[in-house]
Every structure is written in structure tokens, then in C-alpha cells.
Backbone bond lengths (Angstrom), bond angles and torsions (degrees), N, CA, C in turn:
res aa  C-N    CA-C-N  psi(-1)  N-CA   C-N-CA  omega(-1)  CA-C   N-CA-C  phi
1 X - - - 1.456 - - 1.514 109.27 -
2 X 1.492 112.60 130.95 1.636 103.94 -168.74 1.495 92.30 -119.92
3 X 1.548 128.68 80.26 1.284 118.24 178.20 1.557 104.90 -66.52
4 X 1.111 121.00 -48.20 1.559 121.18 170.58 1.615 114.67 13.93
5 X 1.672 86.32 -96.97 1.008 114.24 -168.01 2.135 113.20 -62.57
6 X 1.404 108.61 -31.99 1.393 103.88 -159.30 1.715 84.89 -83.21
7 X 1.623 121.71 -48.86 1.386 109.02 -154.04 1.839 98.74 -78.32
8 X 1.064 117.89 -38.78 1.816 120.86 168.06 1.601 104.60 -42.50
9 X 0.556 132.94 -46.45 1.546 123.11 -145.80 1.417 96.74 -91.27
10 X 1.476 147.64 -24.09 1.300 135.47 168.40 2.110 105.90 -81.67
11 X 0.545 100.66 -77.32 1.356 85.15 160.13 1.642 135.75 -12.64
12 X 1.120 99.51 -63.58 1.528 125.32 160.56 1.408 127.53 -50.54
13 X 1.386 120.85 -42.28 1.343 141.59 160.33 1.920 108.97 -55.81
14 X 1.513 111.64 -55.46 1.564 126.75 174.51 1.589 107.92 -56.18
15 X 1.612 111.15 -54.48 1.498 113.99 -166.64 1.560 103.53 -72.31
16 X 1.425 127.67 -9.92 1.556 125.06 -147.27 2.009 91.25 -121.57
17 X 1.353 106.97 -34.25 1.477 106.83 -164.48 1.355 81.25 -109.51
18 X 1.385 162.01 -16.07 1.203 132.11 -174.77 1.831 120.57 -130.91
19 X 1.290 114.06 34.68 1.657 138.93 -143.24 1.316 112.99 -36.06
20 X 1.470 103.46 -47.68 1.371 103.54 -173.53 2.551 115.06 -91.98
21 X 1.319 85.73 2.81 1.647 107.99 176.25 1.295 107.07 -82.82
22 X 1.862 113.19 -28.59 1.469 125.46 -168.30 1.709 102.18 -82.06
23 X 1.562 85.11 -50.53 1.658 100.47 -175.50 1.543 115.31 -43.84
24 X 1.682 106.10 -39.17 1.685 111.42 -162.85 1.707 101.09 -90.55
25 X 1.321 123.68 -37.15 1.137 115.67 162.77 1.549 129.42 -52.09
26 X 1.426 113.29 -67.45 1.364 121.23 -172.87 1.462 125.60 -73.32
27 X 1.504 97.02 -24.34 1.752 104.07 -167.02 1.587 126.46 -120.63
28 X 1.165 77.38 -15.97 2.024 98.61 -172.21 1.814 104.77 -77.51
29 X 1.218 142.06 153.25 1.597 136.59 -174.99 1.496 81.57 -88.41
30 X 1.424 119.31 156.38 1.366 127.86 155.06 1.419 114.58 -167.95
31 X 1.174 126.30 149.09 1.145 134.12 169.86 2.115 122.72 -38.36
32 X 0.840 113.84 109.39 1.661 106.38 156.50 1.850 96.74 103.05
33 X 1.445 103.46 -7.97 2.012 118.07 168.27 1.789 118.58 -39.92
34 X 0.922 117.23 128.18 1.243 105.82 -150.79 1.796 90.78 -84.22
35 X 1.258 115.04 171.96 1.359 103.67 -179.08 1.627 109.60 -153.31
36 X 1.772 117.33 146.76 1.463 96.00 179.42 1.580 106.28 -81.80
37 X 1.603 109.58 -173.11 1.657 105.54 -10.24 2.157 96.95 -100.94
38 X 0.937 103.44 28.25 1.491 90.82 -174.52 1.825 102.12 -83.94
39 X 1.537 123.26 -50.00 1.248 108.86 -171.06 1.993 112.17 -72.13
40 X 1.395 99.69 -24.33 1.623 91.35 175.52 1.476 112.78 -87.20
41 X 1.236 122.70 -35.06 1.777 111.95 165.06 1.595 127.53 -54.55
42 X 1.372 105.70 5.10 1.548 124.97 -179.09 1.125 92.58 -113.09
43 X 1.153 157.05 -29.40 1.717 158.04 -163.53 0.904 123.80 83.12
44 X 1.421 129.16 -3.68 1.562 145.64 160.74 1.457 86.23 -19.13
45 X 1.069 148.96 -64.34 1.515 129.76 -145.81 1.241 121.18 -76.69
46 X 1.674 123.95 118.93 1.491 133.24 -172.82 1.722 93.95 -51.66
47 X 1.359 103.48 -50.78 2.016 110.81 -169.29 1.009 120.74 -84.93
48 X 1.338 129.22 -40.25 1.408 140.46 -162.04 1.904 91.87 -82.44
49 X 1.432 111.40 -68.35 1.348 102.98 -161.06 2.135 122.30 -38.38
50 X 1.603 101.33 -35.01 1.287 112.47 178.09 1.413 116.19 -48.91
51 X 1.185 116.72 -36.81 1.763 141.28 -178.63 1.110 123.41 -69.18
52 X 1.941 104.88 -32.69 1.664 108.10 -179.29 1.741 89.92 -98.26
53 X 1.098 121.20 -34.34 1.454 111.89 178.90 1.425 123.52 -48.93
54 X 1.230 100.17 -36.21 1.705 106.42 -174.17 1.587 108.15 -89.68
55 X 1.109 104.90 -23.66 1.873 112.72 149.98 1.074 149.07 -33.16
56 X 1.692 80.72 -60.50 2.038 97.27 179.11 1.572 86.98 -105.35
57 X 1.341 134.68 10.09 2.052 115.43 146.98 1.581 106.66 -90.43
58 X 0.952 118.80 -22.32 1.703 115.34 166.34 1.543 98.97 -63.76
59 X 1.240 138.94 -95.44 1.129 135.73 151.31 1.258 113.62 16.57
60 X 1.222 123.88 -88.99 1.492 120.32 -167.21 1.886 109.82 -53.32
61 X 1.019 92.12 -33.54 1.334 115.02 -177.82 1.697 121.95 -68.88
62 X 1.726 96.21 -11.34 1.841 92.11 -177.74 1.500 104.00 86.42
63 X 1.362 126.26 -1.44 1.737 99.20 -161.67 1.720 92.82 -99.79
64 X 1.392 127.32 -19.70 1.598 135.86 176.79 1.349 80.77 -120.71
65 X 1.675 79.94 160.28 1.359 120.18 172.05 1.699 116.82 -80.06
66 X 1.135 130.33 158.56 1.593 117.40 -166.60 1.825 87.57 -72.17
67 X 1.282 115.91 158.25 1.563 133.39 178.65 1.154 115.21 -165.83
68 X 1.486 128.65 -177.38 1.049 146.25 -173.74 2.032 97.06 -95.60
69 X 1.492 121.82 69.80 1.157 105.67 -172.67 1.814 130.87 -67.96
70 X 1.064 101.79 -8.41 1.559 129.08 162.35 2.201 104.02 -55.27
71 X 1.266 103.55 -60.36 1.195 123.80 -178.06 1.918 97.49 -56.33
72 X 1.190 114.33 -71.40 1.460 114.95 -175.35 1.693 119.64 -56.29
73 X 1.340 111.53 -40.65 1.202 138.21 -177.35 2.008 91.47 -51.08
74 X 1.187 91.42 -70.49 1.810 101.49 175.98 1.280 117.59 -49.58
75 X 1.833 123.12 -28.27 1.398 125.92 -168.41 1.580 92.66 -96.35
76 X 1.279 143.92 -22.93 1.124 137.08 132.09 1.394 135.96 -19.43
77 X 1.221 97.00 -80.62 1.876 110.83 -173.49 1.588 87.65 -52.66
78 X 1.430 124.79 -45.92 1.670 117.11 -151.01 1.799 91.96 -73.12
79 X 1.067 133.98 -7.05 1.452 119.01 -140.75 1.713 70.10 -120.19
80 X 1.340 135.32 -53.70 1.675 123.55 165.01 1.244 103.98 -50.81
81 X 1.245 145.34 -42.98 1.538 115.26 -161.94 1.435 111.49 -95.58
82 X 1.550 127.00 -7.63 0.955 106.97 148.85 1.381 137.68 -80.88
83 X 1.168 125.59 -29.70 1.298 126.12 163.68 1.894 106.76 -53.39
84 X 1.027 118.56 -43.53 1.689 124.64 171.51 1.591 95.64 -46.89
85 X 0.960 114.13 -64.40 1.845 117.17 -166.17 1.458 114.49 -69.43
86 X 1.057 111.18 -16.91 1.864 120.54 171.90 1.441 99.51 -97.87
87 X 0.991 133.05 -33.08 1.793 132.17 170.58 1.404 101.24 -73.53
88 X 0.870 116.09 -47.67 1.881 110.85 -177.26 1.540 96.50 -58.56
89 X 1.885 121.26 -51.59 1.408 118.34 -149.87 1.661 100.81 -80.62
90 X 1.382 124.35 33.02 1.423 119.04 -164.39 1.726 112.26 61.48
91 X 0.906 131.14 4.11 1.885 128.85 -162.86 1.605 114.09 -86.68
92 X 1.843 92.75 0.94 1.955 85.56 -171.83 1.780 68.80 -134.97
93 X 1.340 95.95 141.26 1.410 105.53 173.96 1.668 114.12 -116.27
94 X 1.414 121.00 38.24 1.200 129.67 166.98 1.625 114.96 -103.62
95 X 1.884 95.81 158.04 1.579 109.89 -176.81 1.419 82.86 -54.22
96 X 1.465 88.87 -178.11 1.877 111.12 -173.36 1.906 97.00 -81.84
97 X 1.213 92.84 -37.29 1.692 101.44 175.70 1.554 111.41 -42.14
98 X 1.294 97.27 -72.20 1.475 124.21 -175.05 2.012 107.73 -42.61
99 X 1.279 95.32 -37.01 1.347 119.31 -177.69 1.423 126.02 -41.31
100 X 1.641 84.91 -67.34 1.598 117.70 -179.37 1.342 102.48 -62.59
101 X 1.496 113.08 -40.59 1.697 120.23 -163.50 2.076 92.99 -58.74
102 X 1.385 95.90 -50.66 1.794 102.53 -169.14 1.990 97.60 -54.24
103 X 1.387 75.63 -48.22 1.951 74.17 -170.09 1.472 115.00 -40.90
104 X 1.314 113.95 -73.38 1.573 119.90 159.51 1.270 118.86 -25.05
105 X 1.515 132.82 -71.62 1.499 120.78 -175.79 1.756 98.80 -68.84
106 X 0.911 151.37 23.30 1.061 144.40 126.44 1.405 129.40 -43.45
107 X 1.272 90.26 -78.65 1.702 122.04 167.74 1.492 111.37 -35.07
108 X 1.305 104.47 -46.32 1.652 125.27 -171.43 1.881 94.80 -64.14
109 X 1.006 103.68 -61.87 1.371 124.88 176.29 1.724 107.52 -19.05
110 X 0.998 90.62 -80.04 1.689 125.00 -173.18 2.414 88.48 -53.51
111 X 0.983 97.18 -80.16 1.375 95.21 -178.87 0.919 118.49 -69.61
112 X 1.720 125.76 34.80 1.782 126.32 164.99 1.890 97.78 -101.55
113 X 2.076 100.35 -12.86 1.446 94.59 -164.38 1.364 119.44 -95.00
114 X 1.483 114.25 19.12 1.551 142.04 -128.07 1.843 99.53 -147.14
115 X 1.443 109.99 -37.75 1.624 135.89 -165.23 1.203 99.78 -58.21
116 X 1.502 136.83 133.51 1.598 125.90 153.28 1.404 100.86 -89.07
């Protein structure tokens, strides 16, 4: 299962083609922002929920270990948006290619610690 790459890359496309749309959604304080873990353990989340879904089918599936996939799902998104916010702030000095490639073995990273 390569969530990596399938659940990163829409995200990635939003944070990379729309910077300052990413900024006001994800990062900015605002009123009515959804927040964990009560509005994403309900599935309210357009992004987040896709991430724990494909989690608990790994899971069911034997490929992770049982977890808190809500919890990982979040240690995910946080581990893309910071790398997103240091690529936006000039702090990663790779093509956008090169980028995505880091983003993913990231991701990979995180779900090698999750792997049975």
C-alpha cells in the first residue's frame, strides 16, 4: 500500500498551485477551523479523512499494525505541511519534482513505523 504517494500528491498539487489559498486554509487562526481531534474523528475532514481511511484498510488488511489511525493520519498531514511551509518560505532548495519525490519518502518514512 503506497499511501505516500496517492494521499500526498492531492494535497500537494493545492499547497504547490494555490500557496497563499493553502496558507489561509491550513495555517491562518480563523473562526469555525475545524480542529483535532473532535472535528476529524467525525470525518468532517475533506483531506484528513482519505488518510485515516486508507489506514484502517491497511489495517484491516494486515499491512499496519492496529493504531490510532486518526493519530498517524495527523502525523502525516503535519510532516507535509511542514515541509510545504519551508518550501513556500524558500528553506528547501529543490525543483518542485525533486520536492514531491522528498515529500513522499517522508510519508514513506512515517508509514515504515506503522508496517508489520
Amino acid at each position: 500500500m503506497n499511501v505516500g504517494s496517492n494521499a500526498g500528491q492531492d494535497p500537494l498539487d493545492f499547497a504547490l498551485g494555490q500557496p497563499h489559498l493553502y496558507v489561509f486554509l491550513f495555517t491562518e487562526n480563523r473562526t469555525g477551523a475545524r480542529a483535532f481531534p473532535h472535528d476529524f474523528r467525525s470525518g468532517a475532514s475533506p483531506t484528513l479523512t482519505p488518510v485515516a481511511d486508507a489506514l484502517t484498510a491497511g489495517v484491516r488488511r494486515g499491512v499496519f499494525v492496529p493504531h490510532d489511525v486518526w493519530e498517524v493520519a495527523l502525523t502525516i498531514a503535519a510532516q507535509l505541511h511542514g515541509l510545504v511551509e519551508m518550501y513556500h518560505g524558500g528553506r528547501i532548495g529543490l525543483a518542485e519534482s525533486e520536492f514531491r519525490a522528498l515529500c513522499s519518502r517522508a510519508v514513506e518514512r512515517i508509514l515504515d513505523g506503522v508496517r508489520r
